[in-house]
C-alpha positions in Angstrom: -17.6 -14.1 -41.4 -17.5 -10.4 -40.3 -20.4 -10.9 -37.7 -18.3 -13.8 -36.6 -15.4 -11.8 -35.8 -17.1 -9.0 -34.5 -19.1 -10.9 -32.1 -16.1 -12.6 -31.0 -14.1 -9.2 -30.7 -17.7 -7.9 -28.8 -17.4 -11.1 -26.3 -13.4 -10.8 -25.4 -13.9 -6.9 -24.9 -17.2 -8.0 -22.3 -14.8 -10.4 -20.9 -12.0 -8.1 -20.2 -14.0 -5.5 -19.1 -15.7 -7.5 -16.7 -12.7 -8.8 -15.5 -11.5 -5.3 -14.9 -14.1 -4.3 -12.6 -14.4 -7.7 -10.7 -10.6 -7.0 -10.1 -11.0 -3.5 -8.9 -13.4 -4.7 -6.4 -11.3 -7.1 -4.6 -8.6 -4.4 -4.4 -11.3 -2.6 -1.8 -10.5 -2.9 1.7 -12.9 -4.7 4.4 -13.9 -3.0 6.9 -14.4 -4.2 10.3 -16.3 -2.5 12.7 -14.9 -2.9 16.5 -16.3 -1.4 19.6 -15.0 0.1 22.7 -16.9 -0.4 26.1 -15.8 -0.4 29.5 -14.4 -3.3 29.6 -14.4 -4.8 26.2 -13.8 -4.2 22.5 -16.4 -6.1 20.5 -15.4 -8.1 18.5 -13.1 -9.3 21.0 -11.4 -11.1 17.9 -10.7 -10.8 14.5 -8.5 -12.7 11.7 -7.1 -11.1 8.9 -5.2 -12.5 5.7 -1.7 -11.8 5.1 -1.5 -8.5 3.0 -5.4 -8.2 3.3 -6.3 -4.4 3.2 -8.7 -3.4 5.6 -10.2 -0.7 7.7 -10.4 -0.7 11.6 -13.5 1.6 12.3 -13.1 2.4 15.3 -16.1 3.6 17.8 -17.0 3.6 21.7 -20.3 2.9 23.8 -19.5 5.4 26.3 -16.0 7.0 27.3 -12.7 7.8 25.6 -10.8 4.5 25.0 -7.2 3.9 24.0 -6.6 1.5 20.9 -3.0 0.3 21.1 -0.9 -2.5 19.4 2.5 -1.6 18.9 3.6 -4.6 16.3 1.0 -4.0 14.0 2.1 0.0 14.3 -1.6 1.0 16.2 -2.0 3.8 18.3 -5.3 5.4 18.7 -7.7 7.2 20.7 -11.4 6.6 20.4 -13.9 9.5 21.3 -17.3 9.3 21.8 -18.9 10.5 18.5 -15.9 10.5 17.0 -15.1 7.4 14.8 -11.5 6.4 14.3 -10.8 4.5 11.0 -7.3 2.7 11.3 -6.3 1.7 7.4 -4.3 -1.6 7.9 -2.6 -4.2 5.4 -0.6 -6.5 8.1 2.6 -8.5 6.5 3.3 -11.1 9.0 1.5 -13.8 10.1 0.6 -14.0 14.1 -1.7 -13.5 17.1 -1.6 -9.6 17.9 -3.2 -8.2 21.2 -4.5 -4.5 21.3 -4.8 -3.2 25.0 -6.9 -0.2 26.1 -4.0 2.4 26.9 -6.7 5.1 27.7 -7.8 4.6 31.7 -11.5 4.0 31.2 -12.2 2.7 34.8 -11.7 0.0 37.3 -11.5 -3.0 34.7 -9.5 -1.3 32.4 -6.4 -3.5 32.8 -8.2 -6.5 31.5 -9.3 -4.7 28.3 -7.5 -6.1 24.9 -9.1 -7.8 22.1 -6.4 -10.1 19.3 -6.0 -10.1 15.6 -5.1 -13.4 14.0 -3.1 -12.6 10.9 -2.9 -15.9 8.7 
């Protein structure tokens, strides 16, 4: 009966313990890797889920780029050799557009890439 109970006390501790870590890991942001280049970030899109932690790692191909997206509360420069990481939990639901607010060249105007928050 003893061995009983102590395998049983054994198993539940396993459980819980295993339980702990599988929680901890899920509490670990994503990252997402995005890409500046004249005249594109890459991804050009990306969805997110509703309080979903994540890191923005932000990096560029060639020149200084801007990184801007004022509802989500972004405002960044990317330098060459210089990564940017942007921590990021968004709350509301939406389509977000980040522009390039850092004059890269001719086609800057038309550089933005969207964030799909579900």
């Amino acid at each position: 009966m003893k061995k009983l109970i102590l395998s049983t006390l054994t198993l539940a501790m396993l459980i819980a313990m295993g339980i702990g870590i599988h929680a901890g890991a899920q509490g670990a942001p994503r990252v997402i890797d995005i890409t500046a280049k004249r005249f594109t970030f890459t991804p050009n899109e990306i969805t997110l889920k509703k309080g979903e932690p994540v890191i923005l790692e932000l990096t560029t191909a060639d020149v200084t780029h801007g990184f801007y997206m004022k509802k989500l509360g972004i405002d960044e420069i990317i330098e060459p050799g210089k990564p940017t990481q942007v921590n990021l939990t968004p709350q509301n639901p939406g389509r977000y557009v980040a522009i390039c607010d850092h004059f890269c060249g001719s086609g800057h105007g038309n550089m933005n890439m969207t964030i799909v928050v579900e």
